[in-house]
DSSP file (Angstrom, degrees, kcal/mol; ACC not computed):
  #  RESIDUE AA STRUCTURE BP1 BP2  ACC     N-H-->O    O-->H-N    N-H-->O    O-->H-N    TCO  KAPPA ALPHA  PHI   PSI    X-CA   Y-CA   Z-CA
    1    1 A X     >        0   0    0      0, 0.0     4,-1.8     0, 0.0     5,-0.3   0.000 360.0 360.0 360.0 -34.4  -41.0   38.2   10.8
    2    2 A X  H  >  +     0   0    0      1,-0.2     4,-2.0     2,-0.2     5,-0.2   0.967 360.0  60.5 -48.1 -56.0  -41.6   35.0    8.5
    3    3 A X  H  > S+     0   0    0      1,-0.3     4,-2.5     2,-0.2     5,-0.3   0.848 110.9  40.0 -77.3 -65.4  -43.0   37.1    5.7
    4    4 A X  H  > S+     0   0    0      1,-0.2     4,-6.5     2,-0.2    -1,-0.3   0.983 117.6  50.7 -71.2 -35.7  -39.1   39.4    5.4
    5    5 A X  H  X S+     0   0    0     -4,-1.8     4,-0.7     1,-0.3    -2,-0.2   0.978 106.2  49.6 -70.1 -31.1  -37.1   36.1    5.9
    6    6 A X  H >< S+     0   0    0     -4,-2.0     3,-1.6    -5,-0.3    -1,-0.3   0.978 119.5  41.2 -58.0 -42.2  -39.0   34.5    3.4
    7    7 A X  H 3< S+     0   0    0     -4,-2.5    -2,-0.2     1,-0.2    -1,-0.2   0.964 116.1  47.7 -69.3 -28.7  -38.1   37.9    1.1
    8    8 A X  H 3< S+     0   0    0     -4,-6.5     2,-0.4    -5,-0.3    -1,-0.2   0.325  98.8  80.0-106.7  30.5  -34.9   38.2    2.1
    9    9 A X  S << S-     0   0    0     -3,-1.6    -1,-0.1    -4,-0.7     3,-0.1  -0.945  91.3-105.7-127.0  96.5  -33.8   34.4    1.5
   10   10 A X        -     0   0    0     -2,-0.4     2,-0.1     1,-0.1    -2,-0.1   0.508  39.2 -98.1  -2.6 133.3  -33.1   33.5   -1.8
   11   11 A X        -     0   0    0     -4,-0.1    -1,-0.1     1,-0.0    -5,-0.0  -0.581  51.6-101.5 -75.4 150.4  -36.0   31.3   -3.6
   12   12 A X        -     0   0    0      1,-0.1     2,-0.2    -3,-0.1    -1,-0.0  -0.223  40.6-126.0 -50.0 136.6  -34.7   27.0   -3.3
   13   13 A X        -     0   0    0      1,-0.1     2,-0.8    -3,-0.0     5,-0.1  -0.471  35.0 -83.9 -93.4-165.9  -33.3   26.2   -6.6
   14   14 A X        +     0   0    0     79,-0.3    29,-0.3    -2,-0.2     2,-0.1  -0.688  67.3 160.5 -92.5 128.8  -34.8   23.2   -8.2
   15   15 A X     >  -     0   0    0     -2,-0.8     4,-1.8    27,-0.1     3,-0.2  -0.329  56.3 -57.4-135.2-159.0  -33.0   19.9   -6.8
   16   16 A X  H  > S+     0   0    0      1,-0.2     4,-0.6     2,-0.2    22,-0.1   0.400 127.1  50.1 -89.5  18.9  -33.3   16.3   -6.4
   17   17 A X  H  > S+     0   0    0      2,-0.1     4,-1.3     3,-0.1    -1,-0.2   0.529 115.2  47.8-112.4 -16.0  -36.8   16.5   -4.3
   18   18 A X  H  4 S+     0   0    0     -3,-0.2    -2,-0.2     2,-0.1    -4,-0.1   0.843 108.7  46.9 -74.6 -30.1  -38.0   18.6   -6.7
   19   19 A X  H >X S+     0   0    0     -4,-1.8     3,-3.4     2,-0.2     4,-1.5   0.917 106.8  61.4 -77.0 -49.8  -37.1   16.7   -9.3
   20   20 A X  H 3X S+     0   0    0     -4,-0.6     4,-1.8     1,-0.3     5,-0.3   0.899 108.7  45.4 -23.9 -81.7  -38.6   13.3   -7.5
   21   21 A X  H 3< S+     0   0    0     -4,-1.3    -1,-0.3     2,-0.2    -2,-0.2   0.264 101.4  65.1 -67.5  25.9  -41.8   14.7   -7.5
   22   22 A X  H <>>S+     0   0    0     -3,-3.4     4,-1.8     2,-0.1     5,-0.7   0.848 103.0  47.8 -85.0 -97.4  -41.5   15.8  -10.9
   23   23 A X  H  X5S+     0   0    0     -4,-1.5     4,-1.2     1,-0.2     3,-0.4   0.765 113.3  49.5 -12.0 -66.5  -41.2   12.1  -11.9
   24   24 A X  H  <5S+     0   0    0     -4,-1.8    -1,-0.2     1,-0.2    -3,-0.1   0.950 119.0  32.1 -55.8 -51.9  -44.3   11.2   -9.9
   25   25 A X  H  45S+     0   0    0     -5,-0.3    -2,-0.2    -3,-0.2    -1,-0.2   0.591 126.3  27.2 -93.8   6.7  -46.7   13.9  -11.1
   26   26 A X  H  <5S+     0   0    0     -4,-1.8    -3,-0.2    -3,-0.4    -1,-0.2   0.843  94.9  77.2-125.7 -23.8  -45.9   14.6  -14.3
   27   27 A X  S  <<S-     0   0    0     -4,-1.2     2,-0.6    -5,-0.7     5,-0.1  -0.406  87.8-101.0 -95.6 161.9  -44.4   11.9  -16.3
   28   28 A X    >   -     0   0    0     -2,-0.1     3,-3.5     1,-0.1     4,-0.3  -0.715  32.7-107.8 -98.3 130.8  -46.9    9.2  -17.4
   29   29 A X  T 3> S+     0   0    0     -2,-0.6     4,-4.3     1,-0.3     5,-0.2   0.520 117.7  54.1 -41.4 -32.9  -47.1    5.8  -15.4
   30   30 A X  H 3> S+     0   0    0      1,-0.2     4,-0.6     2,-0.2    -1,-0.3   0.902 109.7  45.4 -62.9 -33.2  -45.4    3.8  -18.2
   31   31 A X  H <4 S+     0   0    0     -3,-3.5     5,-0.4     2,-0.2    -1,-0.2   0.792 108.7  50.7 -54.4 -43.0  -42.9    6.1  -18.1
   32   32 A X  H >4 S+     0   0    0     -4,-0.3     3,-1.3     1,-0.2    -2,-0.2   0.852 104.8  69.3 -50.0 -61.8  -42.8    5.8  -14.0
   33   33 A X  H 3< S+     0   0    0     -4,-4.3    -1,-0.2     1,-0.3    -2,-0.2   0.820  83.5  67.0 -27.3 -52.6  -42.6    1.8  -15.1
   34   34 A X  T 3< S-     0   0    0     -4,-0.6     2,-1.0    -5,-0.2    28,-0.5   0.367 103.6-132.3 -79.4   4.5  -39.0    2.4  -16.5
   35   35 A X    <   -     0   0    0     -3,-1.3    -1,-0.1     1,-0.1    -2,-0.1   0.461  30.3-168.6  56.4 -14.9  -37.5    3.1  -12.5
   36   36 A X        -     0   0    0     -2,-1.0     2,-0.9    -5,-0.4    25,-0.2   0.243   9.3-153.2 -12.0  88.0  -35.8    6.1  -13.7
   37   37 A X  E     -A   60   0A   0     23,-1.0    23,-2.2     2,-0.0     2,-0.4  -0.581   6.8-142.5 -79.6 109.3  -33.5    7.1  -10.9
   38   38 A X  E     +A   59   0A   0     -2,-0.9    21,-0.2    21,-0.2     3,-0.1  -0.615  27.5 172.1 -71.6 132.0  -32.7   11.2  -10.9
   39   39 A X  E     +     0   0A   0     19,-4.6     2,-0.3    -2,-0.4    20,-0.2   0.784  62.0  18.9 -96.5 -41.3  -28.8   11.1   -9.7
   40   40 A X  E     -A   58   0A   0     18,-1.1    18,-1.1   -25,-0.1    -1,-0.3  -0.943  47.1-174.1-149.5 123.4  -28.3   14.6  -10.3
   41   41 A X  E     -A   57   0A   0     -2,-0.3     2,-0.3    16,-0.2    16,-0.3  -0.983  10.8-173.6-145.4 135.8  -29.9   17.8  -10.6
   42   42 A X  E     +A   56   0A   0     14,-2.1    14,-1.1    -2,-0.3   -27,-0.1  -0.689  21.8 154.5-127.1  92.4  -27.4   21.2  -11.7
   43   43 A X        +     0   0    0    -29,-0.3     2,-0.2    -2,-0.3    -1,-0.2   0.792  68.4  32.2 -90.9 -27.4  -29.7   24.2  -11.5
   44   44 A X  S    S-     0   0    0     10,-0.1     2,-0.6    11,-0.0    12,-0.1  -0.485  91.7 -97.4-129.5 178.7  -26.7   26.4  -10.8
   45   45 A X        -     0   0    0     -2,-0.2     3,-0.1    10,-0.1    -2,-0.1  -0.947  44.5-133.1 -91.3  99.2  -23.1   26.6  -11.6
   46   46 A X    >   -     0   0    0     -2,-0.6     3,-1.6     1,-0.2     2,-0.2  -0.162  30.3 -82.5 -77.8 168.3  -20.7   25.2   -9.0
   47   47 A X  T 3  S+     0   0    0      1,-0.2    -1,-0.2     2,-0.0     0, 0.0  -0.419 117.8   8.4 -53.7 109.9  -17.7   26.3   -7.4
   48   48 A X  T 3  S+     0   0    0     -2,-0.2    -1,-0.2     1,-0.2     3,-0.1   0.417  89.4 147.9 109.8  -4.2  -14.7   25.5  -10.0
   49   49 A X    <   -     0   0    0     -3,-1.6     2,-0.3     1,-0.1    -1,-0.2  -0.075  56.6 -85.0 -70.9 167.3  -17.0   24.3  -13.0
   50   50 A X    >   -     0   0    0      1,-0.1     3,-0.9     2,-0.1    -1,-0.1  -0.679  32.4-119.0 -66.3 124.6  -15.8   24.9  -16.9
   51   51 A X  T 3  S+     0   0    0      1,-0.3     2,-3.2    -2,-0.3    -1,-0.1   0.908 117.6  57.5 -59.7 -56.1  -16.5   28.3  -18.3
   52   52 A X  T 3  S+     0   0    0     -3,-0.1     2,-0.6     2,-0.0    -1,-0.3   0.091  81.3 128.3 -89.3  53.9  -18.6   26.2  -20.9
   53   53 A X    <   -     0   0    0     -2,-3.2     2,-0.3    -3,-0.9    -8,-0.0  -0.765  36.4-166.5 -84.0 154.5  -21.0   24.3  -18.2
   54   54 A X        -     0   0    0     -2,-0.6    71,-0.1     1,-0.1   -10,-0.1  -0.975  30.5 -90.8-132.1 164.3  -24.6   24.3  -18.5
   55   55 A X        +     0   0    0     -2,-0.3    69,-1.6    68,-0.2     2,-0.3  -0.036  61.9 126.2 -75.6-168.9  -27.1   23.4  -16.1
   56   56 A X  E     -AB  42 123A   0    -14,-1.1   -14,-2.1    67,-0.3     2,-0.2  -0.890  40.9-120.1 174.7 175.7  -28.5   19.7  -16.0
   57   57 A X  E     -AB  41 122A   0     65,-0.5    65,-3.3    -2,-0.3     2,-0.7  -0.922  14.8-136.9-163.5 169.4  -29.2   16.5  -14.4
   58   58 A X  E     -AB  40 121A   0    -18,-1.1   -19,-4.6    -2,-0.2   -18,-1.1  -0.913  18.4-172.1-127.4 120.8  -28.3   12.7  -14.6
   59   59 A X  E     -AB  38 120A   0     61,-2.5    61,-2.3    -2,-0.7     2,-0.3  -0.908  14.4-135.4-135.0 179.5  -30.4   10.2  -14.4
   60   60 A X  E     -AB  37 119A   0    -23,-2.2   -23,-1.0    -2,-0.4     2,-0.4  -0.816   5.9-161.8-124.4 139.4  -30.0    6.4  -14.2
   61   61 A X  E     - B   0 118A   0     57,-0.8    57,-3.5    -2,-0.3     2,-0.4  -0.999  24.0-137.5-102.1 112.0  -32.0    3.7  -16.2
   62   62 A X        -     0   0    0    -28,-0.5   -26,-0.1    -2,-0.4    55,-0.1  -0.529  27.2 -99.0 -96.3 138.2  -31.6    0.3  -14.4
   63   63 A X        +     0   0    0     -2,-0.4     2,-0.3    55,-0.1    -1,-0.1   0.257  50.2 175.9 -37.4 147.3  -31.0   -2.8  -16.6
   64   64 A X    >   -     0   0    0      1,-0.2     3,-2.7    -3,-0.1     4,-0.2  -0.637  41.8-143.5-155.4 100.4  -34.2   -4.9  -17.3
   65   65 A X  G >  S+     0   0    0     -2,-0.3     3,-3.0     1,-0.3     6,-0.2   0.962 105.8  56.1 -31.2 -48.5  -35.2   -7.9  -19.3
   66   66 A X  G 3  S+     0   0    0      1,-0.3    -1,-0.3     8,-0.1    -2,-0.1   0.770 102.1  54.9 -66.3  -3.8  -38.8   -6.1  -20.0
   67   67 A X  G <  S+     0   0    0     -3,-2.7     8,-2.7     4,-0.1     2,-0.6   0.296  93.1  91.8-106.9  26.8  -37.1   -3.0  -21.5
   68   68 A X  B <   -H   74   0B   0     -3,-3.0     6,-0.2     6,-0.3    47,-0.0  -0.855  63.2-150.5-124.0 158.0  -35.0   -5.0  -24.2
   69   69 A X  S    S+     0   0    0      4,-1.0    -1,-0.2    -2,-0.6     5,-0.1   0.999  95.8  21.6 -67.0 -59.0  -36.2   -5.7  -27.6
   70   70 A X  S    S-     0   0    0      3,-0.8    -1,-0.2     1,-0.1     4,-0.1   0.389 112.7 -96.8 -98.8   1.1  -34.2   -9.3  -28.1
   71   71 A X  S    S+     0   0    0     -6,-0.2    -1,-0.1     2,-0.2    -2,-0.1  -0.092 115.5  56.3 112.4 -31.0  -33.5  -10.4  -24.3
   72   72 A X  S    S+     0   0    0      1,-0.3     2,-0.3     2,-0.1    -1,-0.1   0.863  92.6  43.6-144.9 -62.8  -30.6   -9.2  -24.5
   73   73 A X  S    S-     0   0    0     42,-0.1    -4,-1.0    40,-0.1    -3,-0.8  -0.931  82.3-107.8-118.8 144.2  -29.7   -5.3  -25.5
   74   74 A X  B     -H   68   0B   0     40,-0.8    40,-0.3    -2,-0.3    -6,-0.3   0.024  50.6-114.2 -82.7 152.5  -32.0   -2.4  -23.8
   75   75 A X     >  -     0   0    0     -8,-2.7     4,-1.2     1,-0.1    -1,-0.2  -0.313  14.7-110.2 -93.9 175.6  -34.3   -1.2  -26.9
   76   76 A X  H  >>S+     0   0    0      1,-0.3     4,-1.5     2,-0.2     5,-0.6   0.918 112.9  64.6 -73.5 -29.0  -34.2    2.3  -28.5
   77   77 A X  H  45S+     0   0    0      2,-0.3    -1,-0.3     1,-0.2     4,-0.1   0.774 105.1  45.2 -67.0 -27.8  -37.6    3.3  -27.3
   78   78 A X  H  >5S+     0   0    0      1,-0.3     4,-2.0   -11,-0.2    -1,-0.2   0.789 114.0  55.4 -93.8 -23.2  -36.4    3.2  -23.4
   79   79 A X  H  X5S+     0   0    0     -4,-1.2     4,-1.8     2,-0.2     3,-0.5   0.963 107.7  39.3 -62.2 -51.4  -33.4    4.9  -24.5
   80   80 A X  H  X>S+     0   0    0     -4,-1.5     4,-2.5     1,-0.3     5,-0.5   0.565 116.5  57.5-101.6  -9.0  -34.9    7.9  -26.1
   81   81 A X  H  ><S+     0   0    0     -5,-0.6     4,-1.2     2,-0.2    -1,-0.3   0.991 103.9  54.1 -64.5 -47.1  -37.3    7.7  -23.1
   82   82 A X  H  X5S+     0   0    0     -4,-2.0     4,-3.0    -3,-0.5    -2,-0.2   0.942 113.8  39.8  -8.7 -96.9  -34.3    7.9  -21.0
   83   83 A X  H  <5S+     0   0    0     -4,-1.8     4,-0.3     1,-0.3    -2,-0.2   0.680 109.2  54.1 -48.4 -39.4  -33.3   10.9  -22.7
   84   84 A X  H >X5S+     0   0    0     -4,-2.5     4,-2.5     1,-0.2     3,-2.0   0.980 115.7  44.6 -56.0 -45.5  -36.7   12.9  -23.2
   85   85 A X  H 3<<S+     0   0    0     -4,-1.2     5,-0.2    -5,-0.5    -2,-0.2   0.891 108.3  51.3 -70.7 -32.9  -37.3   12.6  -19.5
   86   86 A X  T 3< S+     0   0    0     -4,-3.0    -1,-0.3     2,-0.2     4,-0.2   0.560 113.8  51.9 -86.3   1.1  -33.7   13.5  -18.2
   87   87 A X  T <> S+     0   0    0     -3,-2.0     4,-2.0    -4,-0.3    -2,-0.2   0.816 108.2  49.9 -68.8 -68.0  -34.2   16.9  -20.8
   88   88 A X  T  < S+     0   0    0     -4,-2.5    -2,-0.2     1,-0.3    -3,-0.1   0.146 111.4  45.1 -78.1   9.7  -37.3   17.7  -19.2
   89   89 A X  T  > S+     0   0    0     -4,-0.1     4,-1.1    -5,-0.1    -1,-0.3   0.373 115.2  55.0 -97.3 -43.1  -35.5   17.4  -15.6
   90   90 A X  H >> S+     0   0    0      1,-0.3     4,-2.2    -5,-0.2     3,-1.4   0.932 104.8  47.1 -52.8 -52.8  -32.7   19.5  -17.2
   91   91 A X  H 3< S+     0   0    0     -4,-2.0     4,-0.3     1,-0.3    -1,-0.3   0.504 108.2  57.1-110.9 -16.6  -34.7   22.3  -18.3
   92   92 A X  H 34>S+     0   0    0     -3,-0.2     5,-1.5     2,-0.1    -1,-0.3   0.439 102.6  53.0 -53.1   1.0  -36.3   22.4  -15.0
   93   93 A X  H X<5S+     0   0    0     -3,-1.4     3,-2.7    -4,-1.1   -79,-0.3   0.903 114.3  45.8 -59.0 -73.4  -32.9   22.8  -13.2
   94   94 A X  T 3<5S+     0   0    0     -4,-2.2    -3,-0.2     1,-0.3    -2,-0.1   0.703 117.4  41.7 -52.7 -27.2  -32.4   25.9  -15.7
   95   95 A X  T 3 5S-     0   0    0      2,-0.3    -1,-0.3    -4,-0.3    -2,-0.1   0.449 103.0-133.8-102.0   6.8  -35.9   27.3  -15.1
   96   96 A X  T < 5S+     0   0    0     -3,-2.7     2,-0.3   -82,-0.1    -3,-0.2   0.806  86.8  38.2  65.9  21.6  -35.6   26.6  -11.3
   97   97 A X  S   <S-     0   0    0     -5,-1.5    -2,-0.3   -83,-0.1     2,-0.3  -0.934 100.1 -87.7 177.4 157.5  -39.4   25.0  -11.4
   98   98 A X        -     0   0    0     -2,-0.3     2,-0.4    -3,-0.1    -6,-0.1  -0.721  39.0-162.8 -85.0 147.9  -41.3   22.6  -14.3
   99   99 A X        -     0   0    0     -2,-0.3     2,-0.1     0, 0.0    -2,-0.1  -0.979  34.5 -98.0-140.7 129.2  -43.0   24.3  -16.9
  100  100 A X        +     0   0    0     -2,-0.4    57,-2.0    56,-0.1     2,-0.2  -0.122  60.1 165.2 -32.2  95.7  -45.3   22.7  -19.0
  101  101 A X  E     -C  156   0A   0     55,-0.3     2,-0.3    56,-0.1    55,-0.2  -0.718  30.8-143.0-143.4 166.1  -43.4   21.5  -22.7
  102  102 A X  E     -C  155   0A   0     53,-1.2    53,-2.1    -2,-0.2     2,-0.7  -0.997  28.9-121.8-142.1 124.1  -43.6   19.4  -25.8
  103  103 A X  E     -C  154   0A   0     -2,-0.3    51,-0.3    51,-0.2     3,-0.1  -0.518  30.4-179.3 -78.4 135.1  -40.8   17.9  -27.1
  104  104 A X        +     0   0    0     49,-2.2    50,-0.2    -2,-0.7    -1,-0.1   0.208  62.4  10.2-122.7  11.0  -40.6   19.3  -30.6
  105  105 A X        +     0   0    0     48,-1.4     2,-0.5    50,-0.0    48,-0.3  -0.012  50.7 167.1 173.8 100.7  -37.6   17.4  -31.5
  106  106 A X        -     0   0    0     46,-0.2     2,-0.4    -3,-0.1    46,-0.2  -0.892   4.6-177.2-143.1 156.7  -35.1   14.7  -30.9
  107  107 A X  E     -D  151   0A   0     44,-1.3    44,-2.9    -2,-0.5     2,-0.5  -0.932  12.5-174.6-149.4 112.8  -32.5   13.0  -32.7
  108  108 A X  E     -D  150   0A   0     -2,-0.4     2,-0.3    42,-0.2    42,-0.2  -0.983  17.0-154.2-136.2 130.3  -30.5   10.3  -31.2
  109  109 A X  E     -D  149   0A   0     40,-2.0    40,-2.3    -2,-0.5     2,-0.4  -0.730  15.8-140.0 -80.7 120.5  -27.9    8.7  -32.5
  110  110 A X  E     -D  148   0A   0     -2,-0.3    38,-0.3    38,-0.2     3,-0.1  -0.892  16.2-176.4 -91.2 131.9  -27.4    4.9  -31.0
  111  111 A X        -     0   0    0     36,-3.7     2,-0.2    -2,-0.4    -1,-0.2   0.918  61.5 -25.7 -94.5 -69.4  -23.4    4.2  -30.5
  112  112 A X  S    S-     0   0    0     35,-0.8    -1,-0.4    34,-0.1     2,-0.1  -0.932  74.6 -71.3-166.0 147.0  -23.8    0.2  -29.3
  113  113 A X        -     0   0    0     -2,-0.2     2,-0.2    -3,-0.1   -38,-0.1  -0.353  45.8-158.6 -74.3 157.6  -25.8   -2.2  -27.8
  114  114 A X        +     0   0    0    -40,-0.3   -40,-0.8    -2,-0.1    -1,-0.1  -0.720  25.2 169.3-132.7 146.1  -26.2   -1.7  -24.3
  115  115 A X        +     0   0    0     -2,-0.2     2,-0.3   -42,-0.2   -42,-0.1   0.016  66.0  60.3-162.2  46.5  -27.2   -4.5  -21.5
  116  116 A X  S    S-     0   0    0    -55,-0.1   -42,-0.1   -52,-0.1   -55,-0.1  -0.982  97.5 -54.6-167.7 160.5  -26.5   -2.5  -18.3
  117  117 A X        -     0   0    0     -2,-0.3    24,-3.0    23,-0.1    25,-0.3   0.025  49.9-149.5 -62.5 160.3  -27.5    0.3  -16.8
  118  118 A X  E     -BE  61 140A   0    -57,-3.5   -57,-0.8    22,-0.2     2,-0.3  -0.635   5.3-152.7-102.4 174.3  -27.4    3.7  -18.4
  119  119 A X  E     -BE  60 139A   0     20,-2.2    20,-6.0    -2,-0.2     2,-0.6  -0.907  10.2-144.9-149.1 143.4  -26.9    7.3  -17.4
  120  120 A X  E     -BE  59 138A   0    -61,-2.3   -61,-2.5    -2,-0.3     2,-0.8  -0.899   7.9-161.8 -92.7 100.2  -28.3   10.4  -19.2
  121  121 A X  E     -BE  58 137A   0     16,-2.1    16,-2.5    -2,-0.6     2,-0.5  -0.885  19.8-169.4 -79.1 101.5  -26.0   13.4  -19.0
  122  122 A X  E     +BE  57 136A   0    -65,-3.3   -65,-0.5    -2,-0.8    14,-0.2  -0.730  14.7 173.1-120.6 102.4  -28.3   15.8  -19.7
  123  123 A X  E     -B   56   0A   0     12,-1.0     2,-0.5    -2,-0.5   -67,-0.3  -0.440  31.6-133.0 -86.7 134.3  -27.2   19.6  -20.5
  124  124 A X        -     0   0    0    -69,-1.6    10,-0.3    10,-0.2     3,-0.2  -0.908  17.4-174.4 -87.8 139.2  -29.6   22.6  -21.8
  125  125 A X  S    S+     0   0    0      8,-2.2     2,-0.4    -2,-0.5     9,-0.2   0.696  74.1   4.1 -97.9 -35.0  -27.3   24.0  -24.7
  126  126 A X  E     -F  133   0A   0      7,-1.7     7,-3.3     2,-0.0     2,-0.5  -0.900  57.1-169.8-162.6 114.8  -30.4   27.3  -24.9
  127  127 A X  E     +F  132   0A   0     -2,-0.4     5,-0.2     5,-0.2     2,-0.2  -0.989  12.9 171.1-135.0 148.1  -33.3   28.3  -23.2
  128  128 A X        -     0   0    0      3,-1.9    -2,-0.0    -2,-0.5     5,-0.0  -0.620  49.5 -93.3-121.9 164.0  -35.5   30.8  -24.5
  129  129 A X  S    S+     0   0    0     -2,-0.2     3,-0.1     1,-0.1    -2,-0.0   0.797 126.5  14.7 -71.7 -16.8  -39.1   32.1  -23.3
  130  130 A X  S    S+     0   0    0      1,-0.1    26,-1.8    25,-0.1    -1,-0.1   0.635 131.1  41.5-114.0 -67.3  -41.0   29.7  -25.7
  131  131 A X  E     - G   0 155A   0     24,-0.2    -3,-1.9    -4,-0.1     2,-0.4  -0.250  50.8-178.1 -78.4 169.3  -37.8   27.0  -26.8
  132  132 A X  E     -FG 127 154A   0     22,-1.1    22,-1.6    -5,-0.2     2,-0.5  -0.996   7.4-163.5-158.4 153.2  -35.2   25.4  -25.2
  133  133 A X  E     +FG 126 153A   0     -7,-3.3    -8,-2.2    -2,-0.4    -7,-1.7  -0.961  19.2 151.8-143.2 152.0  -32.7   23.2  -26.8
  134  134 A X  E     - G   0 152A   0     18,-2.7    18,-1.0    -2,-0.5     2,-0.3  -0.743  26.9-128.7 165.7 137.6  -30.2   20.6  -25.0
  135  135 A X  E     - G   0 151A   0    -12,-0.2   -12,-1.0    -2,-0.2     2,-0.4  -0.871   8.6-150.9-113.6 134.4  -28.3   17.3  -25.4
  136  136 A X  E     -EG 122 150A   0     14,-1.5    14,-3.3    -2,-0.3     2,-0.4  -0.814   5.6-154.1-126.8 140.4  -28.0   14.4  -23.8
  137  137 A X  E     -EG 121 149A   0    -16,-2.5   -16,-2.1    -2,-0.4     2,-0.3  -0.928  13.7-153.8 -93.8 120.2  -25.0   11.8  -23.5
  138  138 A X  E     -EG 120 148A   0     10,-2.2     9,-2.2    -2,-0.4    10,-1.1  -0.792  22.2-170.9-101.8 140.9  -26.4    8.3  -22.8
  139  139 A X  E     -EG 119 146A   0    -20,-6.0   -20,-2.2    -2,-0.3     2,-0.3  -0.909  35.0-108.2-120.6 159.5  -23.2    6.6  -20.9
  140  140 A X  E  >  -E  118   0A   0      5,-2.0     4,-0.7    -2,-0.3     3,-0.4  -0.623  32.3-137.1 -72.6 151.3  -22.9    2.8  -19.9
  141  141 A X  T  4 S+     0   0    0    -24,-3.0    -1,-0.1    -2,-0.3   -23,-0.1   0.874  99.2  56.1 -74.0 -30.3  -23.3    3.3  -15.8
  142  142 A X  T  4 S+     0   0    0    -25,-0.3    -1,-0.2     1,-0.1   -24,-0.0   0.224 130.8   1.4-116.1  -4.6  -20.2    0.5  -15.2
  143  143 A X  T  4 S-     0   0    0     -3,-0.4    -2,-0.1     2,-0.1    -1,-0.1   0.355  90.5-122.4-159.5 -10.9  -17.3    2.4  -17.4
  144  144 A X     <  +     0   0    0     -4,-0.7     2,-0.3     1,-0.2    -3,-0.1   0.467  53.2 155.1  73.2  21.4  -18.8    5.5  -18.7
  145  145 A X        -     0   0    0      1,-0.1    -5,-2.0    -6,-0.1    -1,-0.2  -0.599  56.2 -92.8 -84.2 137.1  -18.2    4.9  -22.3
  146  146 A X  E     + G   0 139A   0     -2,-0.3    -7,-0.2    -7,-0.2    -1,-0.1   0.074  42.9 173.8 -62.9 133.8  -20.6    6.6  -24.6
  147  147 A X  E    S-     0   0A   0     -9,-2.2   -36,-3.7     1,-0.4   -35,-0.8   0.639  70.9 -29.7-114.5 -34.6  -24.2    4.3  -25.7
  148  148 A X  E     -DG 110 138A   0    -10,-1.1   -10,-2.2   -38,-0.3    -1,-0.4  -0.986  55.5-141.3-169.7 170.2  -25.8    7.1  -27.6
  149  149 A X  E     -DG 109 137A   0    -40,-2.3   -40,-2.0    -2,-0.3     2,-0.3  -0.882  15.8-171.2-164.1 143.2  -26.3   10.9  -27.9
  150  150 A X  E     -DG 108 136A   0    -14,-3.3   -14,-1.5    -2,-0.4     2,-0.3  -0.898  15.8-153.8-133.4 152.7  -29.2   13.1  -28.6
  151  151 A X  E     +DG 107 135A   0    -44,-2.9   -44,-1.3    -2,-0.3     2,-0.2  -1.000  24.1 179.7-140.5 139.0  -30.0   16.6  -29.4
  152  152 A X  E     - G   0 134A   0    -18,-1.0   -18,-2.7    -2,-0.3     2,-0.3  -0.679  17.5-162.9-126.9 156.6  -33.2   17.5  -28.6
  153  153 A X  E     - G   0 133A   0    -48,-0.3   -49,-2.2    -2,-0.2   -48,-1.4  -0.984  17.0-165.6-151.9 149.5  -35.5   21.0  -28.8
  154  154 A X  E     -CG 103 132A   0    -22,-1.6   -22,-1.1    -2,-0.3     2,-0.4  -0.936  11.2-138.7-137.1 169.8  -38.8   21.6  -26.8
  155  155 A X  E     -CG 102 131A   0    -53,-2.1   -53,-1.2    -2,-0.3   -24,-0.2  -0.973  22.3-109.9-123.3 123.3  -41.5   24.0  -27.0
  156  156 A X  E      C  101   0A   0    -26,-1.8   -55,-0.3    -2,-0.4   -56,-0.1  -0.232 360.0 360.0 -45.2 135.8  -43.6   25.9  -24.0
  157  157 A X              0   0    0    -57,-2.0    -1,-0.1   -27,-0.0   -56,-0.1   0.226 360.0 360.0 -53.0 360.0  -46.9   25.1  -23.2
């Protein structure tokens, strides 16, 4: 009787417990270092969303002397760090599971210095059986006004 309920119960989409251990097993300790809180995970479409959503997550970077270059505003490298990681949470929402990728491109744009937390609104724009492409808005956490934005492409393993 397990064995049909399992078949006839939709498989879990990929969520914020997946995502957790995502972070633990996959990303590399320095990365782990950075505190990176997943807020958000949108594997599916919700009730009432904008014809143009795509799926996601948000995740949160908490303010830190060690991650800023000058004392003072958070440096680009934790930013684009920020951004890879919350892509590569995205684009396991959209594939329902992680699948092994290489970021094969990113281009981020910095709006302003930043000395608070962020959050990475991070969207897949296209996923494909080898690429995937998707852009991320870095917001200040404390008014939501825009800190950066990247567009990013990966590649399959």
């Amino acid at each position: 009787m397990g064995e049909v309920h399992r078949l006839l119960s939709p498989e879990p989409a990929f969520g914020l417990q997946a995502a957790g251990r995502l972070m633990l097993q996959v990303f590399p300790s320095w990365v782990q270092d950075l505190a990176l809180l997943v807020e958000s995970v949108e594997p599916v479409r919700p009730a009432g969303a904008a014809a143009d959503w795509q799926p996601g997550a948000t995740v949160r970077l908490p303010f830190s002397k060690r991650i800023c270059a000058d004392g003072a505003s958070v440096c680009s490298q934790a930013l684009m760090a920020l951004a890879d990681t919350a892509m590569v949470i995205a684009c396991s929402a959209a594939w329902n599971g992680y699948r092994p990728m290489s970021t094969i491109d990113q281009t981020t744009h910095f709006l302003r210095p930043v000395n608070y937390d962020i959050i990475a609104d991070a969207r897949v724009v296209r996923i494909g059986r080898n690429t995937s492409f998707g852009r991320v808005m870095l917001l200040a956490a404390h008014d939501k006004r825009p800190v950066g934005m990247v567009a990013s492409a990966y590649s399959l393993l």
